[in-house]
C-alpha positions in Angstrom: 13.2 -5.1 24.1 14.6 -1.4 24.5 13.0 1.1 23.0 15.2 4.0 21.3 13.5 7.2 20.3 15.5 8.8 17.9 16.6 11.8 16.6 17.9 12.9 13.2 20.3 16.0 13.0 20.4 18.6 10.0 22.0 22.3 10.7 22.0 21.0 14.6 18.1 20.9 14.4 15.7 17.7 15.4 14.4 16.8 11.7 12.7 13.9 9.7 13.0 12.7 6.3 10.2 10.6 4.4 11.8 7.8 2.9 15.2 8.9 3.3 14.3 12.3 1.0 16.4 15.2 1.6 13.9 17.1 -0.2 11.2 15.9 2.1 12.5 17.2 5.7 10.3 18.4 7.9 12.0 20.3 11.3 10.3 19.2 14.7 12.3 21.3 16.9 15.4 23.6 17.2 16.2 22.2 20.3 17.7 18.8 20.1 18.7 18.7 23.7 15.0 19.5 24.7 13.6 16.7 22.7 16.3 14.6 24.5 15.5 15.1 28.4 11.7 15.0 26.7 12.2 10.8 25.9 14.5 11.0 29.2 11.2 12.4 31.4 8.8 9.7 29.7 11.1 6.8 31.1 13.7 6.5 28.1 17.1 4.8 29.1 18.4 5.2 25.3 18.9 7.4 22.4 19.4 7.1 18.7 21.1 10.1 17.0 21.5 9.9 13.3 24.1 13.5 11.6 22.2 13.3 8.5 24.8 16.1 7.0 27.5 13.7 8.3 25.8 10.7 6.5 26.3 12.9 3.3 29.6 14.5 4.0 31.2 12.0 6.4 32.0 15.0 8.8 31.0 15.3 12.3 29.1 18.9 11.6 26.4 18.3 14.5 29.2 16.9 17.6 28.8 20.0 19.7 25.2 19.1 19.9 25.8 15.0 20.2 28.4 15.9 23.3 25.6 18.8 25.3 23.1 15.5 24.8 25.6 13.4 26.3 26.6 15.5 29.2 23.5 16.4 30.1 21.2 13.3 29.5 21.9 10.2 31.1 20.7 7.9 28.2 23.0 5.7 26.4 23.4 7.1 23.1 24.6 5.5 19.7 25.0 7.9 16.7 25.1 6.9 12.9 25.7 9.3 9.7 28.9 9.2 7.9 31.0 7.3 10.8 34.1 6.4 7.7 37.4 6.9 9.7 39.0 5.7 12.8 39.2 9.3 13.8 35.3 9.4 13.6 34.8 7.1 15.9 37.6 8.1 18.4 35.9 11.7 18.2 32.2 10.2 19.1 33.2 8.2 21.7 35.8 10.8 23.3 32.5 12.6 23.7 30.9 10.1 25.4 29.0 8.6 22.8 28.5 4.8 23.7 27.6 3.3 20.2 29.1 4.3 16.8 26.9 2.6 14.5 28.9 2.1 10.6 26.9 2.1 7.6 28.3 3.0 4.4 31.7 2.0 5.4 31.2 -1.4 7.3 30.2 -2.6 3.6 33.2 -0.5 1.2 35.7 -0.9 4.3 35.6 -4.0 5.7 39.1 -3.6 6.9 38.0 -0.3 8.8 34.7 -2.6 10.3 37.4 -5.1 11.6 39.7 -2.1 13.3 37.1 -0.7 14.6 35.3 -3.7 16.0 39.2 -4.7 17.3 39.7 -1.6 18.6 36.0 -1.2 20.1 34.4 -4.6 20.2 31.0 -3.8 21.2 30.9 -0.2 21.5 30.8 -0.6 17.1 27.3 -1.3 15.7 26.5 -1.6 11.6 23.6 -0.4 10.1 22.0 -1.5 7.5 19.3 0.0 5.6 17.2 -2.0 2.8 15.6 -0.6 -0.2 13.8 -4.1 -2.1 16.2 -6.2 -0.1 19.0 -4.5 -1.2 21.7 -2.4 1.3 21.7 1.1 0.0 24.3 3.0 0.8 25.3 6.8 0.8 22.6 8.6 2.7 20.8 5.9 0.6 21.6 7.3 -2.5 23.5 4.1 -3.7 23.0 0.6 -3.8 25.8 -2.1 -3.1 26.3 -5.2 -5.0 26.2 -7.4 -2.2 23.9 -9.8 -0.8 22.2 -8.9 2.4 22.1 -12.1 4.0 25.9 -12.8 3.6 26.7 -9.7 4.9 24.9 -10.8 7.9 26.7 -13.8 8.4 29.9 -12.2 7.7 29.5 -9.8 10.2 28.5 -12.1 13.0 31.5 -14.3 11.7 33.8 -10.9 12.6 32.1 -10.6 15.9 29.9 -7.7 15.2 27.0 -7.7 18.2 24.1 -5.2 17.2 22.5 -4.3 13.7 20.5 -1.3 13.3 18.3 -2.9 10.1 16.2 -0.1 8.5 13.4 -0.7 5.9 13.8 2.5 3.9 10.3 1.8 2.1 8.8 1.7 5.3 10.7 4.7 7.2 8.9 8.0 8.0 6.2 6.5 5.8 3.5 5.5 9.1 2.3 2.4 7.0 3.6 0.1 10.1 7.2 -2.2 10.4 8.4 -4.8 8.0 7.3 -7.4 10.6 8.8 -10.5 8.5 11.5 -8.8 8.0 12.8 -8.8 11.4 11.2 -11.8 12.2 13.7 -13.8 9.6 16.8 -11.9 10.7 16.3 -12.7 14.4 15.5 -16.4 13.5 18.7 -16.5 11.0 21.2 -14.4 12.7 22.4 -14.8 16.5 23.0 -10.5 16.3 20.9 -8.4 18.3 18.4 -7.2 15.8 17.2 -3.2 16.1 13.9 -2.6 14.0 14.3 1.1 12.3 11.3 2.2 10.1 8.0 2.0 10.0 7.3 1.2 14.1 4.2 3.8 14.3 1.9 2.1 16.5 1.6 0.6 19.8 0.5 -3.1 18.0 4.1 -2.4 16.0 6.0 -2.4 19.3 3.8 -5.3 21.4 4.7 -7.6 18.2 8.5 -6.8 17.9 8.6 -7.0 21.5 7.4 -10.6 21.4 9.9 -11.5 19.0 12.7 -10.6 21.9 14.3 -8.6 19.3 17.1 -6.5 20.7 15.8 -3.1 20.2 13.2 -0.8 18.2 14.0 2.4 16.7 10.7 5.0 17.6 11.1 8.5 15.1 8.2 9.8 13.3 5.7 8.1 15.7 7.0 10.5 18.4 6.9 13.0 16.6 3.3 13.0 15.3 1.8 11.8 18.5 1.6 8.1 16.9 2.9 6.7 19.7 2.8 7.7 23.5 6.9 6.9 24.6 6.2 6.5 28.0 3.4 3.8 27.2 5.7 1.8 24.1 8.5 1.7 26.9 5.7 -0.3 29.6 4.5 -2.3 26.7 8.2 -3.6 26.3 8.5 -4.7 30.2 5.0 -6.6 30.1 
């Protein structure tokens, strides 16, 4: 299982939300770039970004600092956060972004998701982030009328090969990941499954690594001193 630390961008700072709260940001460093070659030194390979302004706006307001992480980090990077446009994604990956990950519009566009994933194939990723089972959408602030589990299937149907699956309930909040959750999905779905919210202990990752999901999403665990990186990333290899 890879292990992607992750870091959320507001006014090109390295932030956190608690349950997806705007009004509940805390700022961990000024220095995005640092933080990156920080996960790099511990043994990182990869790299979550999320533009949280973008995920509101659906402008690329933090891309100067995506690009400096890109050119000067060797980890493969994916970036979510208002990703609604062709021209988006061309800009992220021009950069040297590897992923794109769609959220909002993968489930209002489907005909964008099926350019893009034409266009891009595997360099497109979807995430999906569930509040009481439910996708929400806008920077969470809506929820769509659409089941979760057919979505699933109708994205593996298109050819879709990585979901970023968040558990907003359980993001930022240290209570531990929605372990049935992603247990389900990776029995269910033959997508590579990335756990997002909630992974804030060592225990977390040794049982989502024995699930042979796809990937983990570390934030506030980092952050707090929750979780040691460098150990999370041996625990994975074991």
């Amino acid at each position: 299982m890879l292990i992607f630390p992750a870091i959320d961008l507001y006014e090109k700072k390295a932030v956190r939300l608690y349950k997806g709260d705007y009004a509940q940001m805390t700022v961990y460093s000024n220095d995005p770039l640092a933080v990156a070659k920080d996960f790099e030194k511990q043994g990182a390979t990869c790299l979550h970004l999320v533009d949280l302004e973008g995920a509101k706006s659906g402008e690329t307001p933090n891309l100067d600092v995506i690009a400096s992480i890109v050119k000067n980090t060797s980890l493969f990077t994916e970036v979510g956060g208002g990703i609604r446009n062709m021209e988006t994604v061309r800009r992220y990956l021009d950069a040297g972004v590897r992923r794109v990950i769609l959220g909002t519009a993968a489930v209002k566009d489907p005909a964008f998701l099926q350019e893009a994933l034409s266009t891009y194939g595997e360099k497109v990723a979807v995430g999906i982030d569930l509040r009481d089972g439910k996708i929400a959408i806008k920077g969470w602030t809506e929820t769509a009328e659409v089941d979760t589990e057919d979505f699933l299937l109708s994205l593996q149907n298109m050819g879709l090969t990585t979901v970023i699956c968040t558990d907003i309930a359980k993001d930022g909040a240290m209570q531990g990941a929605n372990h049935a959750l992603y247990k389900m999905l990776s029995e269910k779905f033959s997508l590579q499954i990335v756990a997002s919210g909630g992974v804030s202990s060592l225990d977390d990752v040794k049982r989502l690594s024995a699930m042979n999901l796809y990937g983990a999403i570390i934030g506030k665990a980092y952050y707090t001193g929750a979780i040691d990186l460098r150990e999370a990333i041996e625990v994975t290899k074991q």
